[in-house]
C-alpha positions as CSV (number, residue, x, y, z in Angstrom):
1,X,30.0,11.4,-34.6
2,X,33.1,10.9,-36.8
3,X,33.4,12.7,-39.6
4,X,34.3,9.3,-41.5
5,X,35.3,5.6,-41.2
6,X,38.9,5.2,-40.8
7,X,38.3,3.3,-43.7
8,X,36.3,4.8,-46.2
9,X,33.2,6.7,-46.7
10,X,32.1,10.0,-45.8
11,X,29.3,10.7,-42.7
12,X,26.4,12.7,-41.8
13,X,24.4,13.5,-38.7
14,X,20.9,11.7,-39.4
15,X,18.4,10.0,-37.5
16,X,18.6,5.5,-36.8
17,X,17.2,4.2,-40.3
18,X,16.7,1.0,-38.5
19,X,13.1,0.9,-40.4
20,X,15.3,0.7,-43.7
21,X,14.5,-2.6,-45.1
22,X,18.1,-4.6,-45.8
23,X,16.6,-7.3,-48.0
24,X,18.1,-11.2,-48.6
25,X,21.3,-9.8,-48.1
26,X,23.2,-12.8,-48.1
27,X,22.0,-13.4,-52.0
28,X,25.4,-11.3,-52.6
29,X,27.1,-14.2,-52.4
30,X,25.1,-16.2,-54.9
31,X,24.6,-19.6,-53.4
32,X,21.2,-21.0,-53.3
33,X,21.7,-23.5,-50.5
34,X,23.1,-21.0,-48.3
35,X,19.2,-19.1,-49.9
36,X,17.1,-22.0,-48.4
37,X,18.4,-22.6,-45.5
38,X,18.0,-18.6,-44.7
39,X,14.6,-19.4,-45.5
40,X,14.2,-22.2,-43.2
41,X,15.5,-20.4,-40.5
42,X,13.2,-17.4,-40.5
43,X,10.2,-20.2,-40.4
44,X,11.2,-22.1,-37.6
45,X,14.3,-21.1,-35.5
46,X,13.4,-20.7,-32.0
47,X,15.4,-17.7,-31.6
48,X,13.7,-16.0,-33.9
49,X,10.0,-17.1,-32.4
50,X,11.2,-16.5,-29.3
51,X,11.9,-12.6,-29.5
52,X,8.9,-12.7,-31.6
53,X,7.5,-13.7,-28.4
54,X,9.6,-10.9,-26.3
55,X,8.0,-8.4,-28.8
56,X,4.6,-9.7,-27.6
57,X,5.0,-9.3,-24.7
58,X,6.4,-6.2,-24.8
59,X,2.9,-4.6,-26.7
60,X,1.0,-6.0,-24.0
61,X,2.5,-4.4,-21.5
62,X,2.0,-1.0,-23.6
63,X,-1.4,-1.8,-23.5
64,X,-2.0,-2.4,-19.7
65,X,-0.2,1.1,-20.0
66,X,-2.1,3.3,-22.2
67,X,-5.1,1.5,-20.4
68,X,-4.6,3.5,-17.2
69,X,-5.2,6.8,-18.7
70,X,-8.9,5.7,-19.8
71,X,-11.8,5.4,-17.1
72,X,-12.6,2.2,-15.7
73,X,-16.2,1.0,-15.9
74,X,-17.5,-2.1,-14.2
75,X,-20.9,-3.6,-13.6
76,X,-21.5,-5.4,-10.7
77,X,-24.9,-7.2,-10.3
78,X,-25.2,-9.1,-6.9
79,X,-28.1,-10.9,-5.4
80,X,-29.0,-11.9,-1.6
81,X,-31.2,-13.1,0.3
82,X,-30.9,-12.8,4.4
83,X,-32.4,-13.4,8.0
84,X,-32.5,-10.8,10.1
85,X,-32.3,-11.7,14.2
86,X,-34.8,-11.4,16.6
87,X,-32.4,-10.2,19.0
88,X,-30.5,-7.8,16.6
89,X,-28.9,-4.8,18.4
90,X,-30.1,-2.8,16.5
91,X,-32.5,-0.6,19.1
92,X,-31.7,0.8,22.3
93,X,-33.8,-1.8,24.0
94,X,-35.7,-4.9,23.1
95,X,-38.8,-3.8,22.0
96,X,-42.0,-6.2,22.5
97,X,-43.0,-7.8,19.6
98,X,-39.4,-7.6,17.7
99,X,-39.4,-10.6,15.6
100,X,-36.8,-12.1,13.6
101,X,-37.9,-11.4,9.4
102,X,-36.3,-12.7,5.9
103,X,-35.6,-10.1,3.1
104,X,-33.9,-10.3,-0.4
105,X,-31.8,-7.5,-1.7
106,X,-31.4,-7.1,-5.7
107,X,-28.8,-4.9,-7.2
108,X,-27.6,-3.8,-10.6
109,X,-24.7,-1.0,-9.8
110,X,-22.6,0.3,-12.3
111,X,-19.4,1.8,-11.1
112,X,-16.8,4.3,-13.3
113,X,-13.3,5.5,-12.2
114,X,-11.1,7.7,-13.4
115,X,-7.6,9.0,-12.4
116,X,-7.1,12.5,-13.6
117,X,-3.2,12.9,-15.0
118,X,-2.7,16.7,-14.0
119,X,0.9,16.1,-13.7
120,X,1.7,13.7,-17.0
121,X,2.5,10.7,-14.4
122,X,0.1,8.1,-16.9
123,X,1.3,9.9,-20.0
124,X,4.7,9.6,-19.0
125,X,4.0,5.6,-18.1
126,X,3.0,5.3,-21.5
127,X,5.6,6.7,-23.7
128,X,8.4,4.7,-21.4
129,X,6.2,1.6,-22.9
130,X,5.5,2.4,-26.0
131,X,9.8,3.2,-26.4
132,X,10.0,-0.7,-25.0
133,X,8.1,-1.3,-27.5
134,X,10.0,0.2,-30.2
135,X,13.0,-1.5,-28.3
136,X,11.9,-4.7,-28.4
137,X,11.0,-4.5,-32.0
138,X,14.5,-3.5,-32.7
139,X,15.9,-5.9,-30.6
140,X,14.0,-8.6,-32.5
141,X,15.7,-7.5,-36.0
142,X,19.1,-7.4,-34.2
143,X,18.2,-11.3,-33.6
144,X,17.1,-11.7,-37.2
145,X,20.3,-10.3,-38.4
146,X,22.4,-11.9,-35.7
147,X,21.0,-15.2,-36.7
148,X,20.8,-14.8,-40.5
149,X,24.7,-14.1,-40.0
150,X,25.1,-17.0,-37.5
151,X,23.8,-19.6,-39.8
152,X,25.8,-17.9,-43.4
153,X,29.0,-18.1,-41.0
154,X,28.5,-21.5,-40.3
155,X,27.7,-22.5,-43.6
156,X,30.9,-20.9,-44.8
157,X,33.0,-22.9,-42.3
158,X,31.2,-26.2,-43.4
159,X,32.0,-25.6,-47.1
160,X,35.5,-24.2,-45.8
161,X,36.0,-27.6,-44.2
162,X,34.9,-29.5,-46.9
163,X,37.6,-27.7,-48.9
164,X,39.8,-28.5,-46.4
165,X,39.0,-32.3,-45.9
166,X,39.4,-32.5,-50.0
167,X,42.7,-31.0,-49.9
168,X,43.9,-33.3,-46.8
169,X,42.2,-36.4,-49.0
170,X,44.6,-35.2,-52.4
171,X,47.4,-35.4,-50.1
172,X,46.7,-38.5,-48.5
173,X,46.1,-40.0,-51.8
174,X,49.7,-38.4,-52.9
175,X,51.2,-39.9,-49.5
176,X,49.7,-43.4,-50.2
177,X,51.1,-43.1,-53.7
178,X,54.5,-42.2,-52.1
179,X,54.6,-45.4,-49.5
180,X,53.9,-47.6,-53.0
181,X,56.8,-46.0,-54.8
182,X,59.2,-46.3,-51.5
183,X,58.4,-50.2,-50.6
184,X,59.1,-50.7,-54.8
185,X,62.5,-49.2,-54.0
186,X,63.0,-50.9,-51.1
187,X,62.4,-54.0,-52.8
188,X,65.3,-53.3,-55.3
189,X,67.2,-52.3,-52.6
190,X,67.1,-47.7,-53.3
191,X,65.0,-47.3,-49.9
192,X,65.8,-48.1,-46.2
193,X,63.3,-49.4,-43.6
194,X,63.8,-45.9,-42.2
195,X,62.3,-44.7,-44.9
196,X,59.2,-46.7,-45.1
197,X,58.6,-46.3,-41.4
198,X,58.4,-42.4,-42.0
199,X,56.2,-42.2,-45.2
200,X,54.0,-44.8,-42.9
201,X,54.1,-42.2,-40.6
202,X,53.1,-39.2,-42.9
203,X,50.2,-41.6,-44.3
204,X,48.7,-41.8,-40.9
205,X,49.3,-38.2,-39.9
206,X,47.2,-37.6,-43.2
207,X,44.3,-40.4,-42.1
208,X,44.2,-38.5,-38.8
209,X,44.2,-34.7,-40.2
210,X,41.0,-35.7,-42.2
211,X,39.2,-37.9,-39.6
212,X,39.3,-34.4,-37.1
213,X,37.9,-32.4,-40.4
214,X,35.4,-35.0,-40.6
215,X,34.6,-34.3,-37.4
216,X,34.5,-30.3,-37.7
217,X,32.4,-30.8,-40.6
218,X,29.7,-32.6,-38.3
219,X,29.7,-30.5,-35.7
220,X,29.2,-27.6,-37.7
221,X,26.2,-29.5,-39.4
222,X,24.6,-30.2,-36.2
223,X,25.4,-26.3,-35.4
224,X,23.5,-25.4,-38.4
225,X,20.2,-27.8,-37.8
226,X,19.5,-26.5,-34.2
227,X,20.0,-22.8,-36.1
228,X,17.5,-24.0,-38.3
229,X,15.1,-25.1,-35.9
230,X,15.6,-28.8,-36.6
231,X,16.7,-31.8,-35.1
232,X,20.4,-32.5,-36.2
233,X,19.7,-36.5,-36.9
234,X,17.3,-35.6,-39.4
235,X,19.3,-32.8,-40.6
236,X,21.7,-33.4,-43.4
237,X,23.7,-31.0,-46.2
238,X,25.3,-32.6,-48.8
239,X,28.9,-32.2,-49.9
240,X,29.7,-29.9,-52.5
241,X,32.1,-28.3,-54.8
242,X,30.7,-25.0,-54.9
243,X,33.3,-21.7,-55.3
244,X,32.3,-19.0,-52.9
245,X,33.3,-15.7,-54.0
246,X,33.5,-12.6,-51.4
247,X,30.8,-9.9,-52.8
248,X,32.3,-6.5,-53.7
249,X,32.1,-3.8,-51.9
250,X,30.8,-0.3,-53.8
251,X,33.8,2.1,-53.1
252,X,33.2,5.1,-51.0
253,X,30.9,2.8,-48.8
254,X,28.6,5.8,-46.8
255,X,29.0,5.7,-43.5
256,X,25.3,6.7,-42.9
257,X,24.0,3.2,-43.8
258,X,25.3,2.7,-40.2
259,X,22.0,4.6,-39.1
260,X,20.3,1.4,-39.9
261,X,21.6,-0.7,-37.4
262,X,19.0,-1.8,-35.2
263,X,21.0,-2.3,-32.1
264,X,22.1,0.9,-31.8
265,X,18.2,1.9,-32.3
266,X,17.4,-0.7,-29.6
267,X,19.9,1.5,-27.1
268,X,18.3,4.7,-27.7
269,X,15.0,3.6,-27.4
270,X,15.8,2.3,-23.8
271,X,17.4,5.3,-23.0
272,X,13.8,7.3,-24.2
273,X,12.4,4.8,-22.0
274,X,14.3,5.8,-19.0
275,X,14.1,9.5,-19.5
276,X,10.1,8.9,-19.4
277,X,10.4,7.0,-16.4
278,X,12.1,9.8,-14.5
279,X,8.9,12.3,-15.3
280,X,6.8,9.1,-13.9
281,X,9.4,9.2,-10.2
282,X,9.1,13.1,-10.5
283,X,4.9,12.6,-11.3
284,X,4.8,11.2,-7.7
285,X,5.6,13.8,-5.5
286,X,2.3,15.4,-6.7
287,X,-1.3,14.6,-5.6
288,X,-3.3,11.9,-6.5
289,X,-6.6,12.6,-8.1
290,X,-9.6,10.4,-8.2
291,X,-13.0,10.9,-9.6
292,X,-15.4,8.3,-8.7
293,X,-19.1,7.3,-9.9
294,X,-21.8,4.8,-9.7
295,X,-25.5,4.5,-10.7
296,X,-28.0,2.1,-10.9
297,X,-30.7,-0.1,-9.2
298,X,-31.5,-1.6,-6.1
299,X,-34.5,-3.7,-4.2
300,X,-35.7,-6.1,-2.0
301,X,-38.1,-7.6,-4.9
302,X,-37.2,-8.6,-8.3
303,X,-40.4,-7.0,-10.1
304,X,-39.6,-4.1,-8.7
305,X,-35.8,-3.6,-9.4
306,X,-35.7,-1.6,-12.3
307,X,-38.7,0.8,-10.9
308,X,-37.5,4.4,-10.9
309,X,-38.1,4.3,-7.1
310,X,-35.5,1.6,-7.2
311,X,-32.7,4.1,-8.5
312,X,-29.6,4.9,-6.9
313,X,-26.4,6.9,-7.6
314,X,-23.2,8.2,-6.0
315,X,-20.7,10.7,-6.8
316,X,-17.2,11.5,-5.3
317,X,-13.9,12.3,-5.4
318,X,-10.1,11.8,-3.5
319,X,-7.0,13.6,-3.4
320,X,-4.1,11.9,-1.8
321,X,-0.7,13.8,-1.2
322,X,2.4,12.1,0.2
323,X,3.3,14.1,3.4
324,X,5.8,11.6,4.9
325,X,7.3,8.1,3.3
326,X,10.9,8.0,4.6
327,X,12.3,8.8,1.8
328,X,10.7,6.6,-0.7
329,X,10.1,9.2,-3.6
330,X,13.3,10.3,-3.7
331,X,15.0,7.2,-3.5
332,X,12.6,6.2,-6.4
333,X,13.4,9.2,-8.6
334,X,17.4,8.8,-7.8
335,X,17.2,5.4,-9.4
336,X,15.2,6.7,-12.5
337,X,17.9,8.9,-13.0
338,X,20.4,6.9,-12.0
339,X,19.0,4.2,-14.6
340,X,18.8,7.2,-17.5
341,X,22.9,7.8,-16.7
342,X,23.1,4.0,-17.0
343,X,21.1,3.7,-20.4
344,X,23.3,6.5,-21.6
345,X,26.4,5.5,-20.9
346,X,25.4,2.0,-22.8
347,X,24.1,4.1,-25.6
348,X,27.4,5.5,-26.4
349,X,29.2,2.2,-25.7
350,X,27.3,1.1,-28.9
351,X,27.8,3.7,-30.9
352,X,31.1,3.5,-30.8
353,X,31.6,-0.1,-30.6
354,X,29.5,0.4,-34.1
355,X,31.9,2.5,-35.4
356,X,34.9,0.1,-34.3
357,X,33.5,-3.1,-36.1
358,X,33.0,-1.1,-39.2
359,X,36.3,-0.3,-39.1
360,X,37.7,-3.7,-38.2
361,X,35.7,-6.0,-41.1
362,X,36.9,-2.8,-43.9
363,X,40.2,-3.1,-42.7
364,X,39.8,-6.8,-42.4
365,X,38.5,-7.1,-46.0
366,X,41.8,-4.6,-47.3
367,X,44.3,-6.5,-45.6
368,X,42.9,-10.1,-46.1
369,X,42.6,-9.9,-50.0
370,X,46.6,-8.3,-49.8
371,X,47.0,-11.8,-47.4
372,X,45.3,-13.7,-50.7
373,X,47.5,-12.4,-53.2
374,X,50.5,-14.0,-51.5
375,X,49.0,-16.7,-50.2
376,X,48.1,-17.4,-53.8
377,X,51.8,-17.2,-55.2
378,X,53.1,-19.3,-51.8
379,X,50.9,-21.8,-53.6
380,X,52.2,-21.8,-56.6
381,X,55.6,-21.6,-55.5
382,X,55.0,-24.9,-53.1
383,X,53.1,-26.9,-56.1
384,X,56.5,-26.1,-58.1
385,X,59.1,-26.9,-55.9
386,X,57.0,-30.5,-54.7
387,X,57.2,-31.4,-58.6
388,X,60.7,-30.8,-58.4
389,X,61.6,-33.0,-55.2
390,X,59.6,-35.3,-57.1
391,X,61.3,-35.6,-59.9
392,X,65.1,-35.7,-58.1
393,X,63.3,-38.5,-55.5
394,X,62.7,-40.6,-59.0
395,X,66.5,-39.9,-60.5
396,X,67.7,-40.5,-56.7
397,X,68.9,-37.6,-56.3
398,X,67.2,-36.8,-53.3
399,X,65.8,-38.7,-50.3
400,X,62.1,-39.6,-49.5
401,X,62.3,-37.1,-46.9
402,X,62.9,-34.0,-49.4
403,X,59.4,-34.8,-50.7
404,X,57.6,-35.6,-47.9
405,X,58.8,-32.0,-46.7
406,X,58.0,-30.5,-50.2
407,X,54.6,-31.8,-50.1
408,X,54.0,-31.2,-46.5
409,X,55.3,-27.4,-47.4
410,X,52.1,-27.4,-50.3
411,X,49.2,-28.7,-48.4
412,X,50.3,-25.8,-45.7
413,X,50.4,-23.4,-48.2
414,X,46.8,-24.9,-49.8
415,X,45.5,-25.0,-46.3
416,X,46.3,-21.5,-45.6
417,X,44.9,-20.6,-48.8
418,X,41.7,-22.4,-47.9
419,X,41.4,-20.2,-44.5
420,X,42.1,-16.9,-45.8
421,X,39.5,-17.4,-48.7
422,X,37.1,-18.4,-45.6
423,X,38.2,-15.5,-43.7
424,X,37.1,-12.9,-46.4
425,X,34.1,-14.7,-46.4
426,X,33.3,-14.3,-43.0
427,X,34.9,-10.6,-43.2
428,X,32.3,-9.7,-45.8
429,X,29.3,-11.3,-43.4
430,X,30.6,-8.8,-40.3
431,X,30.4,-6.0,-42.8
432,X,27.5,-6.3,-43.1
433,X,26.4,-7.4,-39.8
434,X,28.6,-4.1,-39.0
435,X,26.4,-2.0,-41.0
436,X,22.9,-3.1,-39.8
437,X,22.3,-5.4,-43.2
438,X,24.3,-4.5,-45.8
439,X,25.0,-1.4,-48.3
440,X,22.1,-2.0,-50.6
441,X,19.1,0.7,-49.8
442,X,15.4,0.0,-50.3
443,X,12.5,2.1,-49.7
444,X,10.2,-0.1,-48.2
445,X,9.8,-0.9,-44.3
446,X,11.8,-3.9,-42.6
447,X,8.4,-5.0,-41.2
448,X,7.3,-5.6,-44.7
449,X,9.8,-7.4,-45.7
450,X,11.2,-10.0,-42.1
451,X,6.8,-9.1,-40.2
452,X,6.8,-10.2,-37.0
453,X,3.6,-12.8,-36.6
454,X,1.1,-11.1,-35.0
């Protein structure tokens, strides 16, 4: 490992803390719409149910696993009732006198197996299961956090758009204001045709700028309903003015709250899965032993089936070892291994891909908030100079095109503005995506906090 971020933040070797709850993260940023619809998610999204489901699946097959290494015990009753032949085979000759008879035959057997695991093949089975297990369970938070990032991002761009359509719906007002003030001139004979045609134009450039943002923001509602688990024509979110601020970030951010991120646990738990599978391909070079029982009754009359004299048992016992198979065994255990070198490689793919977006949403975050800063006085700057070319268009010092360009240069300048802000946002959610769930450490267990239905 590193011995820090690039960024920030100092690191230590420690085992995944993947377990560590990360809480309502997404409370940092204070907006109780963004709170509910969190909440609706976690109740309803098919995602989430479905690797709930994957989870499921993946304790069952732990438990057709760990049943192998216990004995297996079945009763068997059967009944019958038969005719025997008058010309049966049965004698070296036909006999005078053989007659054809009918006869029932009652049994209650019971019947144990049990394969002994001298060479940890079973045991082996079962820890590569239980690790899938402990996979899958990780895997399912990575889906939890993936979608409770998913649906914060798309919320963000929604509100981001709304800002946006606002600011394009100030300027279209100013533009419409402008087209009134040219046609007056016109009238008293300041202003051209040419003049009218372009603020005509600039009006419908406007109209068209805030029908597409229109359109963003209902595609990015619809995005957020099927997130939700609901249908998108009975989903609706209503417009709002709402400031989002970007949390902030303690300084000297540890590095070790990367332990917690579940993906990476997910990796290493498939590789532990792997690793047991190669003792299972190695397991079968060795013999198979099998202990075999069964006791219990059996007779031609009913009365008389559970008669002492009616008792019967058997005992016995197989060993089977693989003398010749073409090669399947080795093949077998050259794939295990092969798969181990595969799962590791992926391992450390993670880990430092990890590392990587760490560092990209903490650089991200520095540079963006530098980015603000002058963004903010490009603003101010634009806002001062459109007054201006106002003010020289109404003393006719200037043409109509001066403030068409001035106010064109300020709703660029607001716009940009806008996304920045909204980058920051979405900068602070791959922080702490990056980090498993945020910087804020609890004691209690994940599963208390996000259980998976059982």
């Amino acid at each position: 490992m590193p011995a820090s971020y690039r960024e920030a933040g100092p690191w230590r070797e420690a085992l995944p803390q993947d377990a560590v709850a990360k809480g309502a993260w997404w409370e940092l940023f204070g907006d109780p719409v963004l709170d509910d619809l969190q909440r609706r998610a976690h109740a309803a999204s098919p995602r989430l149910q479905a690797a709930a489901a994957r989870v499921e699946q993946a304790r069952a097959l732990a438990g057709l696993a760990s049943a192998t290494t216990l004995p297996i015990v079945e009763l068997a009753p059967d009944a019958a009732r038969f005719r025997v032949s008058r010309n049966r085979p049965d004698q070296p000759s036909k006999v005078p006198g053989n007659t054809e008879f009918e006869t029932n035959r009652f049994r209650l057997p019971l019947y144990a197996s049990y394969e002994v695991d001298l060479w940890g093949k079973l045991k082996r089975q079962l820890q590569a299961a239980d690790a899938r297990v402990a996979a899958s369970e990780a895997a399912y938070y990575t889906v939890l956090l993936g979608l409770e990032g998913e649906i914060t991002g798309a919320y963000f761009s929604l509100r981001a758009t709304e800002d946006d359509l606002r600011i394009i719906n100030d300027n279209l007002d100013l533009r419409r204001k402008a087209r009134d003030l040219v046609v007056a001139r016109k009238r008293n004979g300041l202003a051209t045709d040419f003049d009218v045609a372009r603020i005509d134009t600039e009006v419908s450039l406007a109209q068209s700028e805030a029908q597409a943002a229109a359109r963003r923001r209902a595609e990015t509602e619809h995005a957020l309903a099927v997130l939700l688990g609901e249908a998108p024509e009975r989903f609706t979110l209503s417009a709002e003015r709402r400031p989002l601020q970007t949390p902030a970030i303690p300084l000297g951010l540890p590095s070790d709250l990367l332990e917690r991120r579940t993906d990476v646990a997910e990796a290493e738990r498939l590789l532990a899965a792997r690793n047991a599978e190669i003792g299972v391909a190695r397991a079968a070079f060795f013999p198979s032993i099998r202990l075999f029982g069964a006791a219990g009754f059996e007779s031609a009359q009913f009365s008389d089936l559970l008669n002492s004299d009616s008792a019967i048992w058997a005992l016995a016992a197989s060993l089977a070892q693989p003398l010749f198979d073409g090669g399947r065994l080795r093949a077998n255990r050259a794939r295990a291994e092969a798969a181990w070198q595969e799962n590791l490689a992926l391992y450390r793919e993670r880990l430092l891909v990890a590392f990587r977006e760490v560092d990209d949403a903490l650089a991200g975050l520095r540079y963006l908030s530098d980015q603000q800063q002058s963004i903010g006085e490009a603003v101010a700057s634009a806002r001062r100079a459109e007054q201006l070319a106002g003010a020289r268009y109404r003393n006719g010092l200037v043409t109509v095109l001066d403030v068409i360009d001035a106010q064109r240069s300020r709703l660029q300048t607001e716009r940009q503005r806008n996304l920045v802000s909204y980058q920051q946002l979405l900068a602070s959610v791959a922080l702490v995506k990056a980090l498993g769930g945020g910087w804020a450490a609890r004691d209690q267990k994940i599963a208390e906090y996000f259980p998976i239905a059982e």
